[in-house]
C-alpha positions in Angstrom: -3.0 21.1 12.5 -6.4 19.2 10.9 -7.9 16.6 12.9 -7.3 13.1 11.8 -10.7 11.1 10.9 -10.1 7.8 12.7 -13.7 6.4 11.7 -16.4 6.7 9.3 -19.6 5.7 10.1 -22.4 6.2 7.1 -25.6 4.6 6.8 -25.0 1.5 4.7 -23.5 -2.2 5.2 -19.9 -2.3 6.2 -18.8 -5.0 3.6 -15.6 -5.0 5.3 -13.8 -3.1 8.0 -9.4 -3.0 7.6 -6.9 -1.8 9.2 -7.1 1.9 7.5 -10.4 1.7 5.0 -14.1 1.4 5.6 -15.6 -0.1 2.8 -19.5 0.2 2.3 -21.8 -2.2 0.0 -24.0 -0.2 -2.2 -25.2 -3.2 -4.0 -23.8 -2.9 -7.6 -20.4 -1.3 -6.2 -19.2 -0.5 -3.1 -17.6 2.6 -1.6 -14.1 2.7 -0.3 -13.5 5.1 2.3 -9.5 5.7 3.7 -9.5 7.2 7.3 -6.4 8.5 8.5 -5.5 5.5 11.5 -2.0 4.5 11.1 -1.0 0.7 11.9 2.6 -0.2 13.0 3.7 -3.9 13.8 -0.4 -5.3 12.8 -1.6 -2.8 15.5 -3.9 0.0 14.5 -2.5 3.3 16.6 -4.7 5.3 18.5 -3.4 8.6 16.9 -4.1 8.7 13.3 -2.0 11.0 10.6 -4.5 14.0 9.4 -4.7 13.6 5.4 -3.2 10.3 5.5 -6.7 8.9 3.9 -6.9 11.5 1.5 -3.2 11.1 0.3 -3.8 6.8 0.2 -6.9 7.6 -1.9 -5.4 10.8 -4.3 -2.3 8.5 -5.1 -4.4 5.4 -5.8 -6.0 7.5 -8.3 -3.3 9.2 -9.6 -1.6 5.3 -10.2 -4.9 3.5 -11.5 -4.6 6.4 -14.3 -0.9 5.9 -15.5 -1.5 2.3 -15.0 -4.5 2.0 -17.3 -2.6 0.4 -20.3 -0.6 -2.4 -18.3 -4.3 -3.3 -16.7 -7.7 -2.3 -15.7 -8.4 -1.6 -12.1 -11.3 -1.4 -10.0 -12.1 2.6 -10.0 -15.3 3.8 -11.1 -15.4 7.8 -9.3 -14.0 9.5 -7.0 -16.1 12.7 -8.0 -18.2 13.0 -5.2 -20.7 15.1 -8.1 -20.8 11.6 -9.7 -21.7 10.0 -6.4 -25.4 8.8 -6.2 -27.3 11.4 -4.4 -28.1 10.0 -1.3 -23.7 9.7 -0.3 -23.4 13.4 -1.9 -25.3 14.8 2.0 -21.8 12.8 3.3 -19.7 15.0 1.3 -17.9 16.8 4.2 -16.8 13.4 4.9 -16.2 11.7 1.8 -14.7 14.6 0.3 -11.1 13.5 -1.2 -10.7 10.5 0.6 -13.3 8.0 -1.1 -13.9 6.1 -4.3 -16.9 4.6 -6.1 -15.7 1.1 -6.9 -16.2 -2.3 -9.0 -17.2 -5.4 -6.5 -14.4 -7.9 -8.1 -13.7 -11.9 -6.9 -10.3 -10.7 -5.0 -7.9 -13.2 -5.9 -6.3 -14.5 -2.0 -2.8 -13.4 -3.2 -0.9 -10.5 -2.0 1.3 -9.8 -5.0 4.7 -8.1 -3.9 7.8 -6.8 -6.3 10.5 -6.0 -4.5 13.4 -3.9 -6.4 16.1 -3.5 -3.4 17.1 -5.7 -1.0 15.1 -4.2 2.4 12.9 -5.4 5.3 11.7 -8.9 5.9 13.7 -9.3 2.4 16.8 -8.2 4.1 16.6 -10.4 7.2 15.4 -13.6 4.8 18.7 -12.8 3.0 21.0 -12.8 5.8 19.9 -16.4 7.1 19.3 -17.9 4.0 21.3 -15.6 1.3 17.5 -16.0 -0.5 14.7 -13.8 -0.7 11.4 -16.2 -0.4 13.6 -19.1 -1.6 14.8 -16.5 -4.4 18.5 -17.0 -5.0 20.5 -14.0 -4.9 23.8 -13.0 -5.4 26.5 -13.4 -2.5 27.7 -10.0 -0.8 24.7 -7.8 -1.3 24.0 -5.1 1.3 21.1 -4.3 2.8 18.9 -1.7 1.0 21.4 -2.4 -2.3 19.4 -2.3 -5.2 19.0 -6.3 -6.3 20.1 -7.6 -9.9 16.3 -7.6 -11.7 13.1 -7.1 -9.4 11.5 -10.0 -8.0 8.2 -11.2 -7.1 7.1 -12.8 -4.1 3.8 -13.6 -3.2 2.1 -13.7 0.0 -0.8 -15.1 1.5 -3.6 -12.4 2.6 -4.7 -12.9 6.0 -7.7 -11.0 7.5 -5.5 -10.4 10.9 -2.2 -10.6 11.7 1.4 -10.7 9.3 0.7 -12.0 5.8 2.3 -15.4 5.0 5.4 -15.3 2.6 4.8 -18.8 0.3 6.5 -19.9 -2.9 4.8 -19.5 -6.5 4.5 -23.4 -6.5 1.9 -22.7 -3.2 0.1 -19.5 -4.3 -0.7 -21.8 -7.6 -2.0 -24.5 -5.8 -4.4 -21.7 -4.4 -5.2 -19.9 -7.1 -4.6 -22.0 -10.4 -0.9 -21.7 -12.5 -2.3 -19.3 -15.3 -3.8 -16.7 -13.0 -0.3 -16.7 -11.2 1.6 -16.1 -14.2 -0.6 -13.6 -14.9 -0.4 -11.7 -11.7 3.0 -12.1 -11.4 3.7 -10.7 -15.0 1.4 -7.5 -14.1 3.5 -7.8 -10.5 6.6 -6.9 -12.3 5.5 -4.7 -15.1 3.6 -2.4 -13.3 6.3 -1.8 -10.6 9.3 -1.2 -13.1 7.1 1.2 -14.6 6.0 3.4 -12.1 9.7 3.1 -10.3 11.2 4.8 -13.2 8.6 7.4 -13.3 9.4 7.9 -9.5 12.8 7.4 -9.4 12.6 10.5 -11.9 11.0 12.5 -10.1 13.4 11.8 -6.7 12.2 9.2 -5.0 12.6 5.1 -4.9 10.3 3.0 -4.9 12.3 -0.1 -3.0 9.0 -2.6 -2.7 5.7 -2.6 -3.1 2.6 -4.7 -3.0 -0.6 -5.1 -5.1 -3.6 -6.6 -5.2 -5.9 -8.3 -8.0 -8.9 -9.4 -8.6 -11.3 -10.9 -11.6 -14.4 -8.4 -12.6 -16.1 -9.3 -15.7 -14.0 -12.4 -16.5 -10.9 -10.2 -16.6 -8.2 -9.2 -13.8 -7.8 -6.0 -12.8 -6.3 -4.1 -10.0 -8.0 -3.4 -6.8 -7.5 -2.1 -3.4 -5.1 0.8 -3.1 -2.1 1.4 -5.4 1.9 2.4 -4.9 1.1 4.2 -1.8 3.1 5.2 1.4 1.0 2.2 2.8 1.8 -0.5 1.0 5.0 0.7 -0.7 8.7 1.5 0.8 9.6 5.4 -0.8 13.2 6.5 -0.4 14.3 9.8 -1.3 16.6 9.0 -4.0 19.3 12.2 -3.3 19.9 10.4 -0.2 20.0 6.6 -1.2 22.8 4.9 0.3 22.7 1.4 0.5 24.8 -0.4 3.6 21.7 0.7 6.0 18.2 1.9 6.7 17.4 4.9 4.2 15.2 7.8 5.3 11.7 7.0 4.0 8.5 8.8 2.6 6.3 5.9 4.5 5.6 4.8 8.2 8.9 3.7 8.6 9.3 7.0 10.6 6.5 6.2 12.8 7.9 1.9 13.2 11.6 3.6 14.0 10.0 5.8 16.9 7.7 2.6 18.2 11.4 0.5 18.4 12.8 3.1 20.7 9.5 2.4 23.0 9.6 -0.6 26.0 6.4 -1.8 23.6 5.7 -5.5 23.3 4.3 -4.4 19.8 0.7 -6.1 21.6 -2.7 -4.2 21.7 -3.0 -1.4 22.4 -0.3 0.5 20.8 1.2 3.4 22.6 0.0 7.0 21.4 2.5 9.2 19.2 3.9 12.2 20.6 3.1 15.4 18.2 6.2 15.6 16.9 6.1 12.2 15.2 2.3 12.6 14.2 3.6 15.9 12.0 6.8 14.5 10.9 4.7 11.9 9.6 2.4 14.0 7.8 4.9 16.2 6.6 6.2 12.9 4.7 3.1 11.5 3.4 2.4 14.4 1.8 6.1 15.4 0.3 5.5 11.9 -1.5 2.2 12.7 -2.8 3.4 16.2 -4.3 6.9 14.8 -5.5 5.0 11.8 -8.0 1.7 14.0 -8.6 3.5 17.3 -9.4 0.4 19.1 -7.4 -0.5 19.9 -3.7 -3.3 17.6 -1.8 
C-alpha cells in the first residue's frame, strides 16, 4: 500500500488551510494542493486514504472540463510542466494532486442539489415531511429518488457543520440575482453530470458546489462532484427503503458509528481494513466516470 500524504508544507503563504486542501498564494493565483486526510463528523482523522488527494483533484478536473459550457470555473493547470519553475523542484509532491488556480471573490454560499431523498435531507423529512422548508410529497422513503432535484443552500462556516438557511436568507447575504444565478447553475450542472453518471453505473444522490465571481463573472471553484462532497451509489445496487452502499466516506462514517466515539477531537485511528476498503472505493468511482485508471 502507498503512504497517505497527510500535509504539504512548500515554501510560500498558506492562504488557507481546510479540512483536506492546502492552498498556497502565489500572488496572481494560488495553488491548490489535496492531501489525502479524511474528515468524518467535522473531525479530520489521523489516518488518511493514500490517493484520496489525487482522485479529489483528477475528478475535479475531469468535471471542470465537461462542465465548461454550463460555466467557467476556476482551473488554470494542473500540468505541473506548465507550473512556474520554482513549484516544478516540488514535483514529487505536487505531482497529480495539485492545480494552478484563479483567486475569485468566493461567494459565502454552499450551493447543494440534492436528487434523492438521503442524509440530513432524510432526517429533515421525517420531522417536518420538508427538505430545508422544501415541500415534498407524503410517503417517500429514505434514499427514494425525489420528484425533481432540489436546491438548498447552506451557509459556509470556516469550522464546524454548515448551516442549512432558506433562499430568502442566503439572498439577504449575497443579493437575489446572484442567488438565482447560482441556484440555476446548482441545478443544471447536477442533472447533467447525474445522467452522465448514472450511465456509466453509479448515482449521484447529492452534491455540493461552490461559486465564486472572477472577472465580473461567476464561475465554479473549489473542488467538483467528488467522493468528498458528493453521495455516489452504485446504481446496480440502488434500493431505496435504506442506506445504499456508497463510492464516498460513508464507509469510513458507518465504521466510526459502530465505535464508543463522542464524534469530539481527536478521532479514533482506522483499522487497515477500512483505510483499503476506502481506497478501493474512491478509486472504483474515479475509473467508473473517467473511463481511465488514476
Amino acid at each position: 500500500m502507498v503512504n497517505a500524504v497527510l500535509e504539504t508544507d512548500l515554501p510560500y503563504p498558506k492562504f488557507k488551510k481546510g479540512k483536506v486542501r492546502e492552498v498556497y498564494d502565489l500572488g496572481d493565483k494560488l495553488l491548490f494542493v489535496a492531501s489525502d486526510r479524511i474528515s468524518a463528523f467535522d473531525v479530520v482523522l489521523p489516518n488518511g486514504i493514500p490517493d484520496k488527494g489525487k482522485v479529489l483533484t483528477q475528478l475535479s478536473m475531469y468535471w471542470f472540463t465537461q462542465m465548461k459550457d454550463l460555466v467557467g470555473n476556476h482551473m488554470i493547470t494542473a500540468d505541473i510542466n506548465e507550473y512556474p519553475k520554482e513549484l516544478q523542484e516540488h514535483a514529487g509532491v505536487l505531482e497529480g494532486r495539485s492545480m494552478l488556480v484563479k483567486k475569485a471573490e468566493v461567494i459565502p454560499i454552499e450551493c447543494v442539489a440534492r436528487g434523492y431523498l438521503a442524509g440530513s435531507g432524510w432526517k429533515d423529512y421525517q420531522a417536518t415531511g420538508a427538505v430545508c422548508g422544501i415541500e415534498l410529497p407524503e410517503g417517500l422513503q429514505q434514499s427514494e429518488e425525489l420528484p425533481e432535484p432540489i436546491f438548498t443552500p447552506a451557509t459556509k462556516e470556516d469550522s464546524g457543520h454548515d448551516v442549512n438557511v432558506s433562499f430568502e436568507e442566503a439572498s439577504e447575504n449575497v443579493g437575489e440575482d446572484t442567488m438565482n444565478k447560482i441556484r440555476d447553475l446548482t441545478l443544471s450542472i447536477y442533472k447533467k453530470a447525474a445522467d452522465e453518471a448514472q450511465s456509466k453505473g453509479i448515482i449521484i444522490a447529492d452534491t455540493k458546489f461552490e461559486f465564486g465571481f472572477a472577472d465580473g463573472e461567476i464561475i465554479l471553484i473549489d473542488e467538483v462532484l467528488t467522493p468528498d462532497s458528493s453521495r455516489f451509489w452504485p446504481a446496480d445496487t440502488y434500493k431505496p427503503g435504506g442506506p445504499q452502499k456508497s463510492f464516498d466516506k460513508q464507509y469510513v462514517r458507518d465504521y466510526l458509528e459502530t465505535l464508543d466515539w463522542d464524534k469530539t477531537p481527536p478521532g479514533p485511528e482506522l483499522p487497515q481494513e477500512i483505510i483499503e476498503g476506502t481506497r478501493k472505493r474512491y478509486l472504483e468511482a474515479y475509473e467508473k466516470i473517467t473511463g481511465k485508471k488514476l
